[in-house]
PAVOVEX-227290 format. One record per residue (C-alpha): residue number from 1; residue in one letter; chain; y, z, x. Coordinates in steps of 0.001 Angstrom, whole numbers. Last residue first. Example, Ala and Ser with C-alpha at 12.3 -4.5 7.8 and 13.67 -1.06 7.14 Angstrom:
 vexdren fimar sese   north      up    east
       2     S    A   -1060    7140   13670
       1     A    A   -4500    7800   12300
//
This chain:
 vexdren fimar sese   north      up    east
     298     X    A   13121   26433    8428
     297     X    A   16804   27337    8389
     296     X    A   17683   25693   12041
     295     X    A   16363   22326   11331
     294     X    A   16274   22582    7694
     293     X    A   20209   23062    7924
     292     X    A   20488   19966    9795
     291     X    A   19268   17691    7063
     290     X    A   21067   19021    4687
     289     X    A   24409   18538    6249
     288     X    A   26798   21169    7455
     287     X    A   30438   21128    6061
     286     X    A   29496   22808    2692
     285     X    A   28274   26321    4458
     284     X    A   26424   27929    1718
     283     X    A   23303   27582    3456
     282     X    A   24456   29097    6043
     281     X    A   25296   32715    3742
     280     X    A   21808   32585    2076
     279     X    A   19701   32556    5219
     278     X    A   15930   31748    4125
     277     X    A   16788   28497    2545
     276     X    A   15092   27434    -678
     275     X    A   17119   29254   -3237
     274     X    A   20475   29169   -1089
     273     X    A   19835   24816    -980
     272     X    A   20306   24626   -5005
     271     X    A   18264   21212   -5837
     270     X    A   20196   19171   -8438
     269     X    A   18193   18793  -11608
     268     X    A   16359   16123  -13396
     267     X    A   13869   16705  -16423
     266     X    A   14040   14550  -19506
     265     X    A   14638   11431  -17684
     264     X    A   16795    8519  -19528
     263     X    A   19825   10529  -20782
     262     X    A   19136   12839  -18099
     261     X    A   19813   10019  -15322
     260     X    A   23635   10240  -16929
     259     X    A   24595   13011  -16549
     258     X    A   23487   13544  -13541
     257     X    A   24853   10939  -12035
     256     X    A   28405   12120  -12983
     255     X    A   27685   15146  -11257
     254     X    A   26366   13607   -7978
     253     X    A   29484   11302   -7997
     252     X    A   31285   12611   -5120
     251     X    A   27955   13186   -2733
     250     X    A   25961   16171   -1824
     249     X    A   22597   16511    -675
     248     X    A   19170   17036   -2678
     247     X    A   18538   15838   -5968
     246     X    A   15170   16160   -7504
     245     X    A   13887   14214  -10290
     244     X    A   10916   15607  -12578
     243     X    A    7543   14538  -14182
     242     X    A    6748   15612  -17823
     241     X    A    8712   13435  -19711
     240     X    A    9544   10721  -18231
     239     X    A    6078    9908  -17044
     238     X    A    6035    8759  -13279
     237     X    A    4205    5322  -12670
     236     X    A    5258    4631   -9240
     235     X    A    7111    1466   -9895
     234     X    A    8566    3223  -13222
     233     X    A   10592    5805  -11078
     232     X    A   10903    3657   -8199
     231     X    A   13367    1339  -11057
     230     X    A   14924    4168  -12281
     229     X    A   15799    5697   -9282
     228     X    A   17520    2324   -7687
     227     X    A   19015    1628  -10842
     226     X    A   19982    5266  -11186
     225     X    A   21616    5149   -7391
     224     X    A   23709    2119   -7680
     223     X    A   25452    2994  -11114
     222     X    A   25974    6778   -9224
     221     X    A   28092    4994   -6936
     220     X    A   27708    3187   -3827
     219     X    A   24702    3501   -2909
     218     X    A   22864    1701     132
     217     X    A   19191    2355    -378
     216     X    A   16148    3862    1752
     215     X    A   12276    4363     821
     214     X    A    9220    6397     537
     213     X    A    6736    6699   -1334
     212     X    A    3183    8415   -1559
     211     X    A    3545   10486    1748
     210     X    A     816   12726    2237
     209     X    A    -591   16070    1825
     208     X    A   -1727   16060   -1377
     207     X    A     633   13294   -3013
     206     X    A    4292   13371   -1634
     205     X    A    7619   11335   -3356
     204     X    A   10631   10041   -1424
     203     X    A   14028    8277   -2060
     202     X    A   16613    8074     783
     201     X    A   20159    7562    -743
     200     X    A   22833    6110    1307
     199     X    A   26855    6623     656
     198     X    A   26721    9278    3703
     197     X    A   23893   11528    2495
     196     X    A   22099   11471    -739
     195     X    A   18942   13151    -982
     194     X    A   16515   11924   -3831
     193     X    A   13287   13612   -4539
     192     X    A   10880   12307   -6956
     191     X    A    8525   15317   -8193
     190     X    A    5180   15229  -10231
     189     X    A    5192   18552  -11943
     188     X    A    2434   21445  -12244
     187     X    A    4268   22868   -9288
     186     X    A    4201   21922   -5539
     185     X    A    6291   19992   -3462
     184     X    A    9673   21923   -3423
     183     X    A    8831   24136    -233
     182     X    A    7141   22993    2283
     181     X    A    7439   19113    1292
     180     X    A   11307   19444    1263
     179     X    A   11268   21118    4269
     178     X    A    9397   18481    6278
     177     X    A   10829   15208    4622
     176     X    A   14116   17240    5107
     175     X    A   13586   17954    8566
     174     X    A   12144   14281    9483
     173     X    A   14642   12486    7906
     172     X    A   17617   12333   10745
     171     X    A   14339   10843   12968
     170     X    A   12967   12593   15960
     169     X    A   13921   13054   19665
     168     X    A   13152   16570   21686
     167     X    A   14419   16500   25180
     166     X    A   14248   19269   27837
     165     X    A   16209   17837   30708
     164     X    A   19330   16649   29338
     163     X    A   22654   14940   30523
     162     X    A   21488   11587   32106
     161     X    A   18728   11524   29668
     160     X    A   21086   11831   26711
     159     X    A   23350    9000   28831
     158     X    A   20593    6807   29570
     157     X    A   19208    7016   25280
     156     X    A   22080    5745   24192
     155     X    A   22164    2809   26816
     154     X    A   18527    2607   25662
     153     X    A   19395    2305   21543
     152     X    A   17042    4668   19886
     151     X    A   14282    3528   17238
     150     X    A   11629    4515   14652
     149     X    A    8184    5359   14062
     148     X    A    7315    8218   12362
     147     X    A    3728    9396   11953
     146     X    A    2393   10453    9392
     145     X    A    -375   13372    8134
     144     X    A    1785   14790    5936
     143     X    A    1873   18183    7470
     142     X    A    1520   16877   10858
     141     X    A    4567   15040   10991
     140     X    A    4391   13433   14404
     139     X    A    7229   11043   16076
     138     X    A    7349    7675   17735
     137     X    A    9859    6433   20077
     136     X    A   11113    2758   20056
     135     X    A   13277    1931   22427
     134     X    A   16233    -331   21721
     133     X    A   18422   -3558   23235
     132     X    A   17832   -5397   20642
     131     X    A   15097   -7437   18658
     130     X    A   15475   -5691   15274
     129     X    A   14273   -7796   12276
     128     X    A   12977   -4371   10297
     127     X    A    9341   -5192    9765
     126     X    A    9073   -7788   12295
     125     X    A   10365   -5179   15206
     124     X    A    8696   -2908   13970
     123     X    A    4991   -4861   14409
     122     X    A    5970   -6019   17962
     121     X    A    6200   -2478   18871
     120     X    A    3556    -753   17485
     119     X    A    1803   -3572   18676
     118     X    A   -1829   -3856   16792
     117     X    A   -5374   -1780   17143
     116     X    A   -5479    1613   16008
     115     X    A   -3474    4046   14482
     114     X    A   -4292    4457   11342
     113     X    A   -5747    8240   10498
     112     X    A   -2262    9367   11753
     111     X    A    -990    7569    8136
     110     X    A    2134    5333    9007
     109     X    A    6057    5869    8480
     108     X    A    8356    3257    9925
     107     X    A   11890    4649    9891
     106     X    A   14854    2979   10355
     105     X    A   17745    4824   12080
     104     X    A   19592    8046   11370
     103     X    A   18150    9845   14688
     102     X    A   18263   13363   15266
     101     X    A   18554   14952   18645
     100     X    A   17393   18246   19875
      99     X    A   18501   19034   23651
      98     X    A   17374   21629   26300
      97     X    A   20170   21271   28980
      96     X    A   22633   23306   27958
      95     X    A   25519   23324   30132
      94     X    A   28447   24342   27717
      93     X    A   30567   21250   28163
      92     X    A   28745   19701   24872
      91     X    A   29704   22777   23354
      90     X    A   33258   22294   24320
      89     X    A   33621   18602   23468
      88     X    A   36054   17440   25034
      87     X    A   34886   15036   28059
      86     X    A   31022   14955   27205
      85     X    A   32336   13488   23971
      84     X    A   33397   10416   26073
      83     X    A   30217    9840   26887
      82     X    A   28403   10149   23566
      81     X    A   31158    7606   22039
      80     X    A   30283    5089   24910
      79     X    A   26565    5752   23812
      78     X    A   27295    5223   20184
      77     X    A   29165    1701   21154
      76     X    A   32660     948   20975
      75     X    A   35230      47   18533
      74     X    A   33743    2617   15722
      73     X    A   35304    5569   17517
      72     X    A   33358    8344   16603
      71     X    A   34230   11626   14567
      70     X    A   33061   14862   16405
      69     X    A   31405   17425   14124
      68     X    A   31065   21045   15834
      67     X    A   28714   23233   14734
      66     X    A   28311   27359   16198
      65     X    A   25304   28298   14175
      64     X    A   25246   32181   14281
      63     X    A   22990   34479   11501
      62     X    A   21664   37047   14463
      61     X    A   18242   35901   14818
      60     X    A   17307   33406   11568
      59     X    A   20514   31659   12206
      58     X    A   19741   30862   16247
      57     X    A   22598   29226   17441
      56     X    A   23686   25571   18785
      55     X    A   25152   22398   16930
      54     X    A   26578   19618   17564
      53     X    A   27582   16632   14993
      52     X    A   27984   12654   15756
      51     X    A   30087   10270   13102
      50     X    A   30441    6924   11765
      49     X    A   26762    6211   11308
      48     X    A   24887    9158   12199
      47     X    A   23557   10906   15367
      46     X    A   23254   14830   14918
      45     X    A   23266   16508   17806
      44     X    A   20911   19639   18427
      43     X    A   21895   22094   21491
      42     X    A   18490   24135   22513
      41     X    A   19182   26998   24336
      40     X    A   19593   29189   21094
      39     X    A   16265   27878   19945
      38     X    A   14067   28510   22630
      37     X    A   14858   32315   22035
      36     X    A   16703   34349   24666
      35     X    A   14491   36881   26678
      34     X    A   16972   37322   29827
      33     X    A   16460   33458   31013
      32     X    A   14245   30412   29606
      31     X    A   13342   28163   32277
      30     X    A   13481   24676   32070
      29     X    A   10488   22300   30188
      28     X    A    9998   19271   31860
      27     X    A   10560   16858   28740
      26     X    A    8716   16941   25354
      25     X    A    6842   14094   23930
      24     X    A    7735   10935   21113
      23     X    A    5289    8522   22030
      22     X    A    6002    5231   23803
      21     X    A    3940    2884   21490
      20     X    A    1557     355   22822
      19     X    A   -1404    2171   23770
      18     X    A   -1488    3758   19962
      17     X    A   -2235     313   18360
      16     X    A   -1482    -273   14760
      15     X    A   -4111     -71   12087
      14     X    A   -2840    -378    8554
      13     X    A   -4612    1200    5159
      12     X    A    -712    2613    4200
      11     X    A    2605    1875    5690
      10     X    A    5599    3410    4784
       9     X    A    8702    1752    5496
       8     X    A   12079    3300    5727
       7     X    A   15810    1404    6396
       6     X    A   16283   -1659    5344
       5     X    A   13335   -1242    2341
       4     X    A    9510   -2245    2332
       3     X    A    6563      -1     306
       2     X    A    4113    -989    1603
       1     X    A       0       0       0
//
């Protein structure tokens, strides 16, 4: 079974060949001084479209998340952008060389069970019509049993090098994928979960302990987004009655959306992160994104 979109593709009953991807590992691990947790050493940046985020603290410890957004200049390249970060960016002027960075690039998803016999590479390439100056990395989810494969520009990926030592690399996803299935998947409801992050909407739905959709769309207003919905919502067969839609993220229009998906789905609500998150007063914080919060709220 595919399901094909820009930016996500799962893949289901595929063999691919494991010799051929360059798996997602960790780094020469550095030394971890006076009894301070992995986690405080480890800076995460968030890599999006227009913008880059840091981060560093331990929330579960002693409630800190220092976070500093930095807006990019779209006239030159991510890895430009990175570098001239370096130059004010206090955090990133901090020293730490243990580094978490999340990718919002396409996604491949494929079962674990399937790797096997074809070019990783080649084969993402053709899915997503990218022939540029990338690497693709490759990252496990071992509660779904998938395997993410997805993409980091090299120039990008010189300068993180150049700077880091200990380096973790996985898709922006991969934390929400991971939280959401952890603790909104079960019930005696079917679920579709929608999180909406900078005007995009990534669309996903678990069966047992697997992916059984998943899928990215531009949006542009909450007309976009209930198409889009709708539409999955009757490709997957969900009853709209008895099965539910979850709404993760913020955008303007979430309300209006709403609104208007319940006059065509009986049961849709808008997921309230302080339920789900173990640190009530972070998870209040509006300028932090979903997806980083399940990084450090786990």
């Amino acid at each position: 079974m595919i399901f094909v979109n820009r930016k996500t593709i799962v893949i289901g009953f595929f063999c691919v060949s494991l010799q051929t991807i360059k798996s997602y590992t960790t780094s020469t691990m550095t030394e971890i001084d006076n009894n301070i947790s992995d986690k405080k050493l480890r800076l995460t940046i968030r890599f999006s479209r227009n913008n880059m985020a840091f981060a560093v603290g331990d929330p579960q410890e002693n409630g800190m998340l220092v976070y500093e957004p930095y807006e990019m200049n779209m006239g030159i390249s991510v890895a430009a952008n990175l570098r001239e970060a370096f130059k004010v960016s206090e955090l990133l002027q901090s020293g730490y060389k243990r580094l978490l960075a999340e990718m919002d690039t396409p996604v491949m998803l494929m079962p674990i069970d399937d790797f096997g016999t074809q070019d990783i590479e080649t084969l993402y390439h053709h899915t997503y019509h990218r022939q540029g100056n990338e690497e693709i990395l490759s990252s496990i989810l071992p509660d779904l049993n998938a395997i993410a494969v997805f993409a980091i520009n090299k120039d990008l990926k010189l300068v993180i090098d150049d700077h880091f030592k200990d380096i973790r690399i996985q898709p922006l996803m991969q934390s929400v994928w991971t939280h959401i299935y952890r603790h909104l998947y079960t019930g005696p409801r079917r679920k579709l979960f929608a999180y909406f992050h900078e005007k995009r909407m990534e669309v996903f739905s678990f069966q047992q302990n697997r992916f059984r959709f998943s899928n990215s769309y531009e949006v542009e207003n909450e007309h976009d987004a209930l198409y889009y919905l709708l539409y999955i919502w009757k490709l997957t067969g969900m009853d709209t009655e008895k099965d539910e839609l979850c709404l993760i993220g913020d955008t303007p229009y979430l309300n209006g959306f709403i609104d208007k998906a319940k006059q065509h789905l009986k049961l849709c609500r808008l997921i309230n992160q302080e339920v789900y998150f173990s640190n009530s007063q972070l998870a209040k914080r509006k300028e932090l994104p979903y997806d980083m919060k399940a990084i450090y709220l786990e």
